[in-house]
N, C-alpha and C positions, 0 to 999 in steps of 0.2 A: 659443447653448447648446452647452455643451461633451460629444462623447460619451463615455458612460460604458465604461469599460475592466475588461471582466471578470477578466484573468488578465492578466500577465506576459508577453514575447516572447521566449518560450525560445529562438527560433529563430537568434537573433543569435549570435556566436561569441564566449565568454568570454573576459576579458582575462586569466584565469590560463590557464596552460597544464599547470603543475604538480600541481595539484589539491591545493595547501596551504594556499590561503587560506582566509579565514575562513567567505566565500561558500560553498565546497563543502565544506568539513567539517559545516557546519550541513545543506547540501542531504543530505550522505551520512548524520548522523545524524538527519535527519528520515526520511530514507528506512530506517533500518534500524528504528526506532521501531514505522512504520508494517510494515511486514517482522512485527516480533516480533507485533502487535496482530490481524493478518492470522492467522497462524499458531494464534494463542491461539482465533482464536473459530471457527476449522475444528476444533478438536479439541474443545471445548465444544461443538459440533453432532455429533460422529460417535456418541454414545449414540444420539440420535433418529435420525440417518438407517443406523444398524447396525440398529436395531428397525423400521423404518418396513421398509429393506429385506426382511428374515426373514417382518416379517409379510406382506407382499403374496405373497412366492414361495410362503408356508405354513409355514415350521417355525417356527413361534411356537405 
């Protein structure tokens, strides 16, 4: 039986060195993607946690 392979072996060293290939354009806009999606749902939370704060301190 063959084992199952959870992730990727990031740890090895790319064969770009440039960071033009196609491999790391995709990595860099997956990672900015994931960046903007991050960013969107902290700010969709700061209503509730501006309120959540105010009210425990009292000036609500």
């Amino acid at each position: 039986m063959e084992p199952v392979k959870m992730e990727e072996d990031t740890t090895s060293p790319s064969s770009c060195s440039s960071g033009q290939c196609p491999e790391c354009e995709k990595s860099a806009q997956e990672a900015r993607e994931n960046e903007e999606m991050s960013m969107a749902f902290l700010l969709a939370l700061m209503p509730v946690i501006s309120l959540t704060f105010f009210g425990q301190v009292g000036l609500l």
